[in-house]
Structures are given as C-alpha cells and as structure tokens.
N, C-alpha and C positions, 0 to 999 in steps of 0.2 A: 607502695604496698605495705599493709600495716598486718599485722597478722593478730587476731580477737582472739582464737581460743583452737586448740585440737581437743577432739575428743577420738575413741577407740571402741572395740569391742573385739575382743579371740583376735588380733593379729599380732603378727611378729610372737615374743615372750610375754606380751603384753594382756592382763584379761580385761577389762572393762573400766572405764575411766575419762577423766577430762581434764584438762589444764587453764586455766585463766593466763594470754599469753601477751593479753597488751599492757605498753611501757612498764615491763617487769625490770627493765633496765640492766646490768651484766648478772645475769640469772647463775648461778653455779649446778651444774647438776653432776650429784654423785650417787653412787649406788652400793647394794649390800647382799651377797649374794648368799642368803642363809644353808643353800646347797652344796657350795663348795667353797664358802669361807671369803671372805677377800670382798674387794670390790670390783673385779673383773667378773663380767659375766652378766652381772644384775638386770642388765635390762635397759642400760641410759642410752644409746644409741636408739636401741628399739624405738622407744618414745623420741627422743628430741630430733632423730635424724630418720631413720625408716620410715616412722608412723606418717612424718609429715609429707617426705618425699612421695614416701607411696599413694596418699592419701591425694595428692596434688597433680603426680605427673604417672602414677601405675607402677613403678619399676623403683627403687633404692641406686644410692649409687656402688653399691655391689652387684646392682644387676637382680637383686630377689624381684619376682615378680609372681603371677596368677597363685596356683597352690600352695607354694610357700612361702608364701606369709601367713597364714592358719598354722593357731599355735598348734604345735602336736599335742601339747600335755592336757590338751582338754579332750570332752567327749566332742565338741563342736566341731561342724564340718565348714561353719561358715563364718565369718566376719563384716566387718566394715571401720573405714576409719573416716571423721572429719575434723574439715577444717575452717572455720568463719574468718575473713579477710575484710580490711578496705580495699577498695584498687585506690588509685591515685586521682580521681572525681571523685572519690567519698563516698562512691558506692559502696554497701554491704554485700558481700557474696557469700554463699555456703556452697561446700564443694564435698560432698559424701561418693565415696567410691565403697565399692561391697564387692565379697568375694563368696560365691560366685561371681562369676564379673558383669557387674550394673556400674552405671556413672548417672549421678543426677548433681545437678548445678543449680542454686537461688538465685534470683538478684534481689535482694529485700525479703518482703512476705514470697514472692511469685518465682515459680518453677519455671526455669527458661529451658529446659534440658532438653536437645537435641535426640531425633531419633538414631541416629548413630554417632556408637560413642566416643571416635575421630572427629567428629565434629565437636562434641559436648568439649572434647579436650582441645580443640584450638580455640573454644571461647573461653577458656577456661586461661592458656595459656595468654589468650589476648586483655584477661582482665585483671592477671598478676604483672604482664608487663613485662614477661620474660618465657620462654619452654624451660626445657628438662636444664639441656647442656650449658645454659647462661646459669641458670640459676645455684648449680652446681659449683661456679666461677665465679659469681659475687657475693651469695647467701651463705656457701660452706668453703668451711675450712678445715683440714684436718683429715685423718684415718678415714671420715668417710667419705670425701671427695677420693673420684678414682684416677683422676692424675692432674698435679699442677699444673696451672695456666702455662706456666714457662717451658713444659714439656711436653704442651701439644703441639700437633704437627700444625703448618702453618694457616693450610687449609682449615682447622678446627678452632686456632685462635681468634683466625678472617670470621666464620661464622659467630663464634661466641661476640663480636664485636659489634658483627651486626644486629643480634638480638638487642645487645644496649641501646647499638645509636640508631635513628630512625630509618633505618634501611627499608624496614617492611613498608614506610611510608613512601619512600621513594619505588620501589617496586610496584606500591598501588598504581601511583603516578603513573611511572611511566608505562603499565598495563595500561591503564584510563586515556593516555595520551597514545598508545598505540592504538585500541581498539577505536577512539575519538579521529586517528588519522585514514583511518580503513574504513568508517564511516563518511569520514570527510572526502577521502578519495574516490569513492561510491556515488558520495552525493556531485564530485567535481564531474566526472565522466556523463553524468547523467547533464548537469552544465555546460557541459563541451558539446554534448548534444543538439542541447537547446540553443547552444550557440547558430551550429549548423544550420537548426530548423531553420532558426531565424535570419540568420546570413539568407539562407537559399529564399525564405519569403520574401525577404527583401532585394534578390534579386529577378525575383519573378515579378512585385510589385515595380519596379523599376524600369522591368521592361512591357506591361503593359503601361506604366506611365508615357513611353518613348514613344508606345504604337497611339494611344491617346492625342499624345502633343501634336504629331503627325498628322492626325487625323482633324485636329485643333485647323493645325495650320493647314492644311489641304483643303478646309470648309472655310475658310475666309479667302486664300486664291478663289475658289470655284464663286462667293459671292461676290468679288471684283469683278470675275468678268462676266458676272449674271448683269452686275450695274453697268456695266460697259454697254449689254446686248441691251440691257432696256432704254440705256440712252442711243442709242443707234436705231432704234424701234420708233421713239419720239421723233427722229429727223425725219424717217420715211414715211410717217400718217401724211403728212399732205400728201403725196402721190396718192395712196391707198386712201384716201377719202373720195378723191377726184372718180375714181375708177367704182368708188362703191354707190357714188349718185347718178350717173350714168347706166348702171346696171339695174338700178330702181327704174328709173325710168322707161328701160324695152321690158321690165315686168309687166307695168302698167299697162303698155299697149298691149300685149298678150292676154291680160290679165280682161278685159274689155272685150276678147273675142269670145273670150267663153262664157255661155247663158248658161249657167245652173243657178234656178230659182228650188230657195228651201222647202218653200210650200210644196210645189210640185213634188221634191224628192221626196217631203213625208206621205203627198197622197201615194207616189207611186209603192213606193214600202208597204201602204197599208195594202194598195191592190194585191201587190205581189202575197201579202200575208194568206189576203183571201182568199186568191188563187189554188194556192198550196192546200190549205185547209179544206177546199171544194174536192182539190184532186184523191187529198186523203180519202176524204167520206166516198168519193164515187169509187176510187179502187178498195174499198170496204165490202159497199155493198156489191159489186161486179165477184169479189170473192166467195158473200156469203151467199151471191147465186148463183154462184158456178159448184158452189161446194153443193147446196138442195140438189142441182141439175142431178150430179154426179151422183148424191146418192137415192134419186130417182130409179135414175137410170141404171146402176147399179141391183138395187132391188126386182127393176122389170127383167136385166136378165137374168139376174137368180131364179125369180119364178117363172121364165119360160125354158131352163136347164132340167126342175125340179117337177115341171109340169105331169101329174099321173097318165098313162092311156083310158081312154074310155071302154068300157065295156061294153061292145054292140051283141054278142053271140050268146043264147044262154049255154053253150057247154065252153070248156076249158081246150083252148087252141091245141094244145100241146097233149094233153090223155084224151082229151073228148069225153072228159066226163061234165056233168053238168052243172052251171054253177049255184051256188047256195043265194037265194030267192033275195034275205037280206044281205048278203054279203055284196049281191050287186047291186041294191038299191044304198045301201051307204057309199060304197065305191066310188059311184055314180056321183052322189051327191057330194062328197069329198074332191071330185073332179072340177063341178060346177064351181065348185065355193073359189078354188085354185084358180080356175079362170078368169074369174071377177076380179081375182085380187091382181093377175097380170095386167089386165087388162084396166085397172083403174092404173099401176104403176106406169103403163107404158105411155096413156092418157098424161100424168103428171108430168112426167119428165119430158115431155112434148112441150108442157107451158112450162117445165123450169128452164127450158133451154130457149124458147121466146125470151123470157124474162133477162137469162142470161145476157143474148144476144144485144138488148136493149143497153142492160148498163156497161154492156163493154164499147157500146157507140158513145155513152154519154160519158165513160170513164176519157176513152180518147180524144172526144173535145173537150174537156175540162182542162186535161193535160198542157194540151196545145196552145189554150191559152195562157195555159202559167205557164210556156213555155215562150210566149210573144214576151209578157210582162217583164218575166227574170233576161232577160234578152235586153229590154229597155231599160230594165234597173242597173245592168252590170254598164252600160252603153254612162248612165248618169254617175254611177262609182267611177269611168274612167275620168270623167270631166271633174270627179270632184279631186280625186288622187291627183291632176294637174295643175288644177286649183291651186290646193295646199300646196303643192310640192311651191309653185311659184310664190305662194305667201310666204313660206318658211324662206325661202331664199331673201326673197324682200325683207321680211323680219329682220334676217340676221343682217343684211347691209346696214338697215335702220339701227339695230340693235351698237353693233360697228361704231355707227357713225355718231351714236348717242354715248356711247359709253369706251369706246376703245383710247381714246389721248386719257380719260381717268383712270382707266385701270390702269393702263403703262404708268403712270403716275404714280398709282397708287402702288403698283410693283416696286417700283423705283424708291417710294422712300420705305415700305416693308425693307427691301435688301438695303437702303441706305443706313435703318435704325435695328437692321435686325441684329438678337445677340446670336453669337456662336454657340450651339447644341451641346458642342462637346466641352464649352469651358469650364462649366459647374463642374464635368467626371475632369478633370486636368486638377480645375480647385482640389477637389477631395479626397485627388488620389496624391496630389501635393500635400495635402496634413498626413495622408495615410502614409505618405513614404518617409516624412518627419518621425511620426508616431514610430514607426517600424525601424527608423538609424537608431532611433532614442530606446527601445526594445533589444536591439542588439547591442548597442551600445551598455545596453544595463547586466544583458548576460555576461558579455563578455569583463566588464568591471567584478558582476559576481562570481564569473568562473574562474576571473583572475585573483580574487581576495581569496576564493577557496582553494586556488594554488597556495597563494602565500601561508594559509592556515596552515593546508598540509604538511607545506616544507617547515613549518614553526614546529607543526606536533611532529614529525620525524625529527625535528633538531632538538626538543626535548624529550624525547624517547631517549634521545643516544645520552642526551644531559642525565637525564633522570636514572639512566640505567648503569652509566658506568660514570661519566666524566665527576658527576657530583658526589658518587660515592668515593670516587676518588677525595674526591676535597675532601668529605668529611673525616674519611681515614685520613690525612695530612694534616687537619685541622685538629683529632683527637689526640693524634701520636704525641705534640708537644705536651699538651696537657694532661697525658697519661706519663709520661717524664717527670713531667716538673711534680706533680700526687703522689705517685712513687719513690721520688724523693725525699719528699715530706713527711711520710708515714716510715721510709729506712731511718732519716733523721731522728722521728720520734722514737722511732724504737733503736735509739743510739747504733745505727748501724750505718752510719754514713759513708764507711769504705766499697758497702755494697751498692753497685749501682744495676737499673734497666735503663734500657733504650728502645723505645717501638718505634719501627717505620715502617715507610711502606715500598722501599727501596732495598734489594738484597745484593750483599757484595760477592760475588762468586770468587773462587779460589783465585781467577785470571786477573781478577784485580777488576772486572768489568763488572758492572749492575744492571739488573731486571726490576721489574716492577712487580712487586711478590710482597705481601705483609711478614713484616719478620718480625721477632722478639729475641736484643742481645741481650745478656747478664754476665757482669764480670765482677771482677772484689781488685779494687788497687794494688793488696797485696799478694794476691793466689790468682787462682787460673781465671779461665777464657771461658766463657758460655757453662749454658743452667747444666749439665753435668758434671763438669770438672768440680764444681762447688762440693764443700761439704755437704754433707745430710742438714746440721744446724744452717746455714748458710743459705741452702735451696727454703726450709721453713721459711725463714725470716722473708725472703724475695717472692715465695707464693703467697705470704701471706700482708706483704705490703702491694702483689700487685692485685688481690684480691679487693683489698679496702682503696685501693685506687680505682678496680671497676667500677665499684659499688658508689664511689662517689659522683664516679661520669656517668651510670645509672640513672644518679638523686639529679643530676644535670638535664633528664630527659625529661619530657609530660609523661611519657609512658615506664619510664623505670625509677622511679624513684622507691625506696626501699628504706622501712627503720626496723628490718627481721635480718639476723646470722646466727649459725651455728657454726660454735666450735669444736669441734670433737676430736679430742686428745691433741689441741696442737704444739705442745710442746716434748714431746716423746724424743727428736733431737737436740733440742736446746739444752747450752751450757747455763748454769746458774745468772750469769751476768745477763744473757739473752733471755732468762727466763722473767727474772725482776722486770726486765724492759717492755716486757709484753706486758706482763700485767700491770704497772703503773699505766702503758697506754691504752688499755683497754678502760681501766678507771676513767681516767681523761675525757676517750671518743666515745661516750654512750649515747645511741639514739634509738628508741624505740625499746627493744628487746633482744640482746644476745644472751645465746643458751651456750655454757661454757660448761662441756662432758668432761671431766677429771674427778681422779679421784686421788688428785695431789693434796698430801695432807698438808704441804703450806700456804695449798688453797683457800682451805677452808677457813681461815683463820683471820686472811683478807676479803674474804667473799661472804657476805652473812647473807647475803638472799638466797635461798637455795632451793631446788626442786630435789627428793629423795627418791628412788628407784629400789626398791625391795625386791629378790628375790625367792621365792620359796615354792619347792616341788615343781619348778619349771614354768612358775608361773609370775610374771612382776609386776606389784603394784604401785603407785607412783602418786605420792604426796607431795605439795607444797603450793 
C-alpha cells in the first residue's frame, strides 16, 4: 500500500487543503501555533494522523469520530477528507469520507462505492490490506496509537496478526471448503440414493432374469419330450394306416347304396321353389277375397241396420195428423234408393264369398303340393347329409394316409431345429443385467469418491480453520523474533529483547496454547510493564517496524506509509540519536515524523509546516 496524496476540507483544526504524499521519504512535520505561541497545538496530528485515519477507517485513534471532527472555528457544518492510494496490484483507489456521514470509494476513473457504507468500508479495508486496529499496529507510532502492541491483551495481538498474515484467506478457504462439503454431502446422499435405486433394479432385473431362464429351460424339457412323442407317433403309423384303409373301404360300399343324383336334387329345388311361390300367390289372392267378401258383407248389414220405414198411411201413426204430400213422396223415394243399394250389397257379397270359397279350395291344393315336394326335398337333404358325412370321413382317412408320416416328420424336425422363444428375452436380459452391475457398480464408485471428497473437505475445514493457522502463527513467531531483533539492534538496544509465541507458560510451570508476547531487558525487569517508559518506546516501536516488515512479506500488506507522531517524548538523548540515525537508514515510501524537536529540524530538511491561526490550520510543504 503506497499512499498518493491526502487532501481535506473543515475537518479536525484543519480548513481546506492537500498534500503530495508519495516517496516524500522521512518527511518531518512541525507546527506553529500563532494562538497560543509554541508549537503545540498547531494542527500536525490533525493532518498527518486524524485526517488520514479518519478519512480511511471513520474513527481517529483517539476515538473522535461523526460530529467531531467538524472544525468548530468555522461557520461550516459540514466536511470531507481524502485520500488516493495504491493497493498492492497497482491499483489506484480514492477513498472520500464526508461529514455528514457519506462514504464513496474509486478504483481508477470508476466509482465502486457500495450502497452501504459497511460494506464501502470492507472494500475499502480489503484494498489497503489491513482494517482499523492492524493499521494502527504497523503504520503508527507514537501519541497517537492508543496502546502498544506489547500491551494488548492477547486476544487483540492474535487478531492484529491475523489482519497481517493471510488468515482472512484461510477463513475463505475453509468457508468454501465447508459450504463445498454440505454441498457435496447433499449431492452424496442423493448418491446413496441412486445407489439403492439401482441395487434394488438390479435386483428385480435378476430376478426376472431367474424367472426367464426357468422358463428358458422348462421350454426345451417340454420340446424333448414333444420329440419323443413325435417319435413314438412315427412307430405307430403303420397300425393306424392299416385301420384307415380298411375304414375307406366299408365307406365305399355304403357310399354305393345311396342314389342321390345332382340333376334330380336341382330339378327338385326348382319344384319346390315353384311350389312355394304358387302357394304365396294363391294365399294372396284367398285373402284379397276374403277381405272384398267381408267388406261386402259388411256394408249389406250396415244397410239393412240403417234401412228407413216406409210410409204406407197418409196421417202420422202416433198424433193422426196428416202427412206433408212432399215429405212423403221424398221419404218414399229415400226409402227405394236405400233398398237398391242393400240389395245390390247383399247380391255382391253373395259372389265375393263364391269367389272366396274358390281360392281357398285352390289355396289348399297348392299347399299340399308344396307340401308333397318340401317332403321329398328334406327325404333328398337327408341322403345328401349322409353322403357328405361319409365323404368327409373317407377324405379325412385319405387325407391321413396321404399326409400323416409327412407331417409327423415334419413336426419332428420343426421341434428338432426349433430355436427356444425365450432365448433372445435370457440374451437381453443377460446384457441388461451386465449394463445394470456396471450402473451400480458406477454409483456406487461415485458415491464412494463423494464420500472421500467429503471426508477431504471436512479434513480441510478443520486444516484451513485452525490446524494451519496454527503453523502460520509458529511459522511467523520466529521471524517476528529474529526482525525484532534486528531493528533493537539497530536502534542500539540490544539488551532489550521480544519473544512471540504461541505457547503460554502459566504460573504452574504448565502451557496452553494461547498467542503470547514476552518482553524483558538483561538488566531490569520481566515483561512490557516492568519496563521503563523509554524502554516500552524502543520495544513498541521495534515491534512495530517488525509488523510492518512481515506485512511487506504478505501479497496483501505490504506497505511503504508510517506515521510518527511524537515518538520520542520518553527517550533519553542516546536513544534518541539512535532512532533518528535509524530512521535515516530504513526509508521506504513515506514516513511522516510529528515533532517539533528542535534538533530535529536541523537533521530533517524535508518538512511538512502546520500553522495555526484563530483556530484554524493550514499546512504547507
């Protein structure tokens, strides 16, 4: 992480401004506080350490955070600070925080900034390579860190460690590898499944193969002794020939005593046709003269029921008055007319019942004849039914004796060459029950590789989650010894020593596994309290510059930004020389060195200036 530039507006004591911040190299920054005289006060923290912090992670490491940081001495209610960065790919970032509280984030030209601004802030954190509390721990040093690495609790030194070393990558991990095995276990049970299916298909296919084979071999028994019975067939034709030419022959003579000639039975057919058709017509006409008769006869007695009386008296029987001259000459003649017509009626039905009588004589001979005829035709149907019956008998002896030794033959080698029905379903059910071991046999290979998957990604869960951060923390501890060494050295303090591990020795003389950090001095006390004030500086801030270096050791923290703000406020002269010759020495990137020692200034020519005036400061360099 390379840091380009801060700029500001109204926050902290700060009013409006920007700073040019890459390879400024050991920058000095001092201040002038035209308010209250001195150089306390001006404003150099504001910029070098609030503006930046705040600007990066919301909060100072004092803890100022939302409304105040809004300078009071202005009329302004509102602010903003930024800050342009490399991350460690070489991306450009811009990181503007505003007060009111807004967060917007760059990558390059293009605004990535999150709708919420927790998230804005872990992309944020994810692309400096460190949060709040690491960066506190490698990047600063001094007054405005809120408390030495060597004096946080154990639990807080565990987590700043892990911000450095790739912990959040093993975290992914082992997330990915857990959610990877609960998918895999998902997909194995659904396997185990399939296993089943197919186990149980291929026990159903197995056992209709069995009912098959059975079926196989129970249809070749049944055509053994089909060939048996047809050879047993072939022995006994000669008897049964002997017996079928012999029965031909008492046909024949039967067949000899019966005369039915065909001409005969078509003439007598046609008789009988005639017959019938005579009988028809005569019971026709016997009907449609019996139906005339009846309604002759009919009509003559309607009109002898309807018949008027005659008028013989000219008066009226019944008063004895007299009757009307015309009334009895129509009467009369109404009478006459009525007579005639009974009288012809009674005449008719007289000759329709002759008539009648006639075709019912010749209806009954007609009958009788077609009743002689159908008499001699059924007498010639029984001769013929005898006939045939005896021909069909003879046929079949003939038929027998012409074709029975071929057929048995030909049966005999049918069942000799024939194939078994059921062999093909045996064939096929034989690939099919192949096809189906080879089917389970595949589940079962796949359910069992997604066993071994599982048990891999449960075994790298527990790697990923704890076992390897274990190593890494064993693996960093030495190398955090021997850096820590090397920078007490440099800063001629060799008597003081650190030790990290990850092993704590408890008062019983027994050990846990717990991240500890010892500090002691050869000639004075035991752990980071007993130390002087001078003593604890030197040791926080050699194990600072040993974070920062196992940081530059990461892809994701490498770092050439620190502030130092006031760090030498305990140091004796001899510790003070030592710091600054080794800061001259270790320069990489940009360190911002807050003092306003004046035997600073005089070693330090690059300098950033901080002015104060009427509460407001502005910042040159």
């Amino acid at each position: 992480m390379i840091l380009l530039e801060v700029s500001w507006d109204n926050i902290f004591s700060l009013s409006k401004g920007a700073v040019d911040l890459k390879d400024r190299g050991l920058c000095l920054v001092t201040g002038e506080n035209l308010d209250e005289g001195g150089g306390n006060g001006a404003g150099k923290s504001s910029f070098a350490s609030k503006a930046i912090l705040w600007t990066l992670y919301g909060q100072t490491a004092g803890g100022l955070k939302a409304d105040a940081i809004i300078n009071r001495h202005t009329k302004k209610k509102s602010g903003w600070g930024a800050v342009r960065f490399l991350s460690d790919d070489g991306e450009e970032y811009k990181v503007q925080r505003f007060r009111p509280s807004k967060l917007r984030l760059w990558r390059g030209e293009k605004e990535i900034s999150a709708k919420k601004v927790a998230t804005t802030q872990e992309m944020i954190d994810q692309a400096l390579g460190r949060d709040y509390q690491t960066f506190l721990q490698t990047e600063m040093f001094g007054q405005g860190r809120a408390m030495s690495y060597a004096a946080l609790s154990p639990a807080d030194q565990k987590k700043v460690m892990e911000q450095i070393l790739p912990i959040q990558t093993l975290d992914e991990w082992a997330e990915e590898a857990k959610r990877n095995a609960a998918m895999v276990k998902e997909k194995l049970a659904k396997y185990e499944t399939a296993v089943e299916v197919e186990a149980g298909k291929l026990n159903t296919l197995q056992r209709q193969f069995e009912f098959r084979k059975q079926e196989m071999e129970k249809w070749t028994v049944e055509n053994d002794r089909a060939i048996i019975d047809k050879q047993n067939q072939l022995e006994r034709y000669s008897t049964q020939i002997t017996k079928a030419k012999n029965r031909i022959e008492q046909i024949d003579t039967q067949l000899n005593s019966i005369l039915v000639q065909p001409q005969h039975f078509a003439t007598m057919k046609k008789d009988v046709e005639v017959a019938v058709k005579k009988s028809a017509e005569a019971e026709k006409k016997y009907l449609e003269a019996h139906s005339v008769w009846q309604q002759w006869q009919s009509a003559a007695d309607g009109l002898k029921h309807t018949m008027p009386v005659k008028i013989e008296s000219l008066n009226c029987p019944t008063c004895n008055r007299p009757w009307d001259e015309k009334f009895i000459a129509d009467h009369n003649n109404n009478y006459e007319q009525h007579f005639i017509r009974w009288k012809e009626a009674e005449v008719n039905a007289g000759h329709a019942k002759d008539v009648t009588a006639e075709y019912h004589k010749h209806k009954v001979a007609v009958e009788n004849v077609e009743l002689e005829l159908k008499g001699r035709l059924q007498e010639m149907y029984d001769e013929e039914r005898k006939y045939n019956a005896l021909m069909q008998e003879r046929n079949r002896h003939e038929t027998f004796l012409r074709g029975k030794p071929t057929e048995l033959q030909q049966s005999l080698d049918t069942l000799m060459l024939g194939t078994n029905p059921h062999r093909d379903a045996v064939d096929k059910m034989s690939s099919e029950l192949k096809l189906q071991r080879a089917e389970v046999t595949k589940a079962k290979l796949e359910s069992e590789a997604l066993s071994q998957e599982y048990d891999d990604l449960v075994y790298w869960h527990k790697v990923y989650s704890k076992e390897m951060k274990v190593k890494l923390f064993e693996a960093a501890c030495p190398y955090l010894d021997h850096v820590t060494a090397q920078h007490l050295k440099a800063l001629d303090n060799s008597q003081l020593h650190v030790q990290f591990s990850t092993v704590k020795i408890l008062s019983t003389g027994e050990t846990k596994e717990d991240f500890n950090v010892r500090c002691w001095n050869d000639t004075g006390g035991e752990g980071f309290d007993s130390l002087s004030g001078g003593e604890q500086q030197m040791i926080s801030f050699a194990i600072g510059r040993a974070l920062a270096d196992l940081a530059r050791t990461q892809t994701t923290g490498a770092s050439e930004f620190q502030i130092l703000d006031e760090p030498f406020t305990e140091l004796d002269e001899r510790n003070f020389e030592a710091v600054v010759n080794y800061l001259q020495k270790d320069i990489k990137g940009t360190v911002l060195l807050i003092s306003n020692d004046n035997s600073l200034k005089g070693l330090v020519p690059n300098r950033i200036i901080v002015t104060k005036k009427n509460g407001i400061s502005e910042v040159r360099g």
